[in-house]
C-alpha positions as CSV (number, residue, x, y, z in Angstrom):
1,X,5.4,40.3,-20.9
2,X,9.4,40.4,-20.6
3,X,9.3,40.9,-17.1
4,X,7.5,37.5,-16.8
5,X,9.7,35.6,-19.1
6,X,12.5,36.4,-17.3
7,X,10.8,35.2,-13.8
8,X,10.3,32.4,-15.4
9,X,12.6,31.6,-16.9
10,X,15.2,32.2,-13.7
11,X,12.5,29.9,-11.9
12,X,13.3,27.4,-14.6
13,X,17.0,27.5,-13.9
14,X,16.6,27.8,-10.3
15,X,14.6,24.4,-10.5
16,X,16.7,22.4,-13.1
17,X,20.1,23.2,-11.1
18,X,18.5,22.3,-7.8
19,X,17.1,18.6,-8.7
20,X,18.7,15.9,-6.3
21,X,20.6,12.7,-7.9
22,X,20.2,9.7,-6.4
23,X,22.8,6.9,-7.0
24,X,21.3,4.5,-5.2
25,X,18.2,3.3,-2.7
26,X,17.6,5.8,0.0
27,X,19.4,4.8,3.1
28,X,21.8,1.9,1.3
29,X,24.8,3.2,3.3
30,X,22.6,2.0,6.5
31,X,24.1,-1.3,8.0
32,X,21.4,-3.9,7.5
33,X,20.3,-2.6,4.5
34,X,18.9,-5.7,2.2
35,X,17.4,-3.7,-0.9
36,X,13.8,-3.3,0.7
37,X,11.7,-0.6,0.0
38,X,8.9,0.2,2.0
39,X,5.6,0.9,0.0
40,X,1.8,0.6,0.4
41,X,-1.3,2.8,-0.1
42,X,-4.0,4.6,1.5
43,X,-7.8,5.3,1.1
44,X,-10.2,7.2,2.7
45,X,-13.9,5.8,1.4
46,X,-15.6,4.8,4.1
47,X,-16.7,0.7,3.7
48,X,-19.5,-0.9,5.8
49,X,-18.5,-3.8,4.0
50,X,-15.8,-6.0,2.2
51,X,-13.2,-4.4,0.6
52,X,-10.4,-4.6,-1.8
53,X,-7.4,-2.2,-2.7
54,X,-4.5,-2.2,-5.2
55,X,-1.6,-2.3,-3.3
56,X,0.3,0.6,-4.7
57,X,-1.4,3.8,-4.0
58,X,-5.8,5.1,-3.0
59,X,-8.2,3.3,-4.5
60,X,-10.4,0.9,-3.1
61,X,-13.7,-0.9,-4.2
62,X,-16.3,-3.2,-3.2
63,X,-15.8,-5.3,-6.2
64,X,-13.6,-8.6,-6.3
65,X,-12.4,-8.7,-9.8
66,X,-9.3,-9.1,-11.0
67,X,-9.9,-5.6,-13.1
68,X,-9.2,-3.9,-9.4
69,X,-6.2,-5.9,-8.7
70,X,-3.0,-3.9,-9.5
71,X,-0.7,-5.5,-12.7
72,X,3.3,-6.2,-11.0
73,X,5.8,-4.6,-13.2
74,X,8.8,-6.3,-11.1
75,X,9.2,-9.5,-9.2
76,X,9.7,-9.8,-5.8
77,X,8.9,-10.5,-2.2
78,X,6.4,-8.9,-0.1
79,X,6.7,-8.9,3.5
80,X,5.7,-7.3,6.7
81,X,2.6,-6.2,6.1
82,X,0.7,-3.6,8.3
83,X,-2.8,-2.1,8.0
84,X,-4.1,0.8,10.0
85,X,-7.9,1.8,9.9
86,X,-9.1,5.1,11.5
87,X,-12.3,3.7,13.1
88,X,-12.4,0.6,15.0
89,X,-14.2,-2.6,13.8
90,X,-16.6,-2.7,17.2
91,X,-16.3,-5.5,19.8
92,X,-17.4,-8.8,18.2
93,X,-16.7,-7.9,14.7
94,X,-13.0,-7.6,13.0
95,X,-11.8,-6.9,9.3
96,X,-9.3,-9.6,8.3
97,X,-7.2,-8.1,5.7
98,X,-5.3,-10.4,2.8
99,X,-2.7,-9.7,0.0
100,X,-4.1,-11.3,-3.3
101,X,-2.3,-12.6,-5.7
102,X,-4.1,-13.4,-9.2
103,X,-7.1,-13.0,-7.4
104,X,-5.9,-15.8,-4.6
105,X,-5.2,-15.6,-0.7
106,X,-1.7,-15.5,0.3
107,X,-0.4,-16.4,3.2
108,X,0.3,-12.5,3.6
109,X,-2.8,-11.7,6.1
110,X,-3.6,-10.3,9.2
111,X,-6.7,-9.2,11.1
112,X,-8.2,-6.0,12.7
113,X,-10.7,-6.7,15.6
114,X,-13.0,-5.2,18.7
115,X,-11.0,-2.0,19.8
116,X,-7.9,-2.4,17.8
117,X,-7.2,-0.1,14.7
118,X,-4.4,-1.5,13.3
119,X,-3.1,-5.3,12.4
120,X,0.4,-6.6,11.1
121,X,1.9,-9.6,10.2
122,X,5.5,-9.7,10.2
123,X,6.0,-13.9,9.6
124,X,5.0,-14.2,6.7
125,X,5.3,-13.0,2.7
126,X,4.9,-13.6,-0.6
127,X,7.0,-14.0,-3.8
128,X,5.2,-11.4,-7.1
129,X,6.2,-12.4,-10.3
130,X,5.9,-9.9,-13.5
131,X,2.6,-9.5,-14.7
132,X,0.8,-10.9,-11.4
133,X,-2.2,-9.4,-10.1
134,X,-1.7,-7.8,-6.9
135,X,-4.3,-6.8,-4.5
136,X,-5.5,-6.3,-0.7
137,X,-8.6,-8.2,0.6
138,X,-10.6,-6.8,3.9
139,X,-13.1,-9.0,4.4
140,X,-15.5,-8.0,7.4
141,X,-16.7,-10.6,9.7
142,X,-20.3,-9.4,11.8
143,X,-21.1,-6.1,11.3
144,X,-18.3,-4.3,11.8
145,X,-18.5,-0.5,12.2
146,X,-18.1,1.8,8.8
147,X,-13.9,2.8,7.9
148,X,-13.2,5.8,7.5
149,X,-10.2,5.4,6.2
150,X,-7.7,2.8,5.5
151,X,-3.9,3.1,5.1
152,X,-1.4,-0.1,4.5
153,X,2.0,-0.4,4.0
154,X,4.8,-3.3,3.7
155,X,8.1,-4.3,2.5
156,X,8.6,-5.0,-0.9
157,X,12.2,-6.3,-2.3
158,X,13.1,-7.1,-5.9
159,X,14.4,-10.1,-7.2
């Protein structure tokens, strides 16, 4: 029993005296650095139809209520939003894909069609205030083939 509380204990010192400090966003030294963080989420359900996500981290639904919409802790912008699917929709058919806000369209949108597995849009964004709901819409038009997974991403800067 000694033997292990001493491994242990050693692995607890060896852990506490190697944790990192950070005084500042990743990558702030960067020219061009305006306080951005890149986030988003992933799932891998597989949806043959509409869809909708919390923007911060893997879980998806079928359901549009603003239960599976994702409460903002911090205002800010969004921006520069990207969606990647592993299977593509199937010619004809697309999955346009829309950040909510309090269970709304935003202007934030962009769509997935035929071959393609992937979408961004890079115009347009959206100002989160503190205690919005926050949320991604993929709404299929046709009969677009099954996901099999789903991963987003975009740029989100505090205000």
């Amino acid at each position: 029993m000694r033997k292990w509380r001493k491994i242990f204990s050693l692995f607890l010192i060896l852990v506490f005296a190697r944790q990192p400090s950070f005084s500042g966003p990743i990558n702030a030294s960067n020219s061009g650095y305006d306080g951005s963080y890149q986030v988003g989420g992933g799932d891998d359900t597989s949806f043959t139809a509409d869809f909708f996500c919390i923007l911060f981290g893997n879980l998806c639904s079928t359901s549009n209520v603003v239960d599976d919409l994702q409460r903002a802790t911090q205002a800010g912008v969004l921006s520069d939003l990207r969606v990647n699917l592993v299977t593509a929709p199937s010619a004809g058919d697309s999955w346009a894909c829309t950040v909510r806000i309090n269970n709304a369209d935003s202007d934030v949108t962009c769509t997935i069609s035929g071959t393609d597995t992937e979408c961004d849009d890079l115009t347009n964004s959206a100002v989160i205030l503190v205690d919005d709901d926050v949320g991604l819409a993929c709404i299929e038009t046709g009969t677009a083939d099954a996901t099999q997974a789903q991963v987003w991403t975009f740029k989100f800067k505090q205000q």
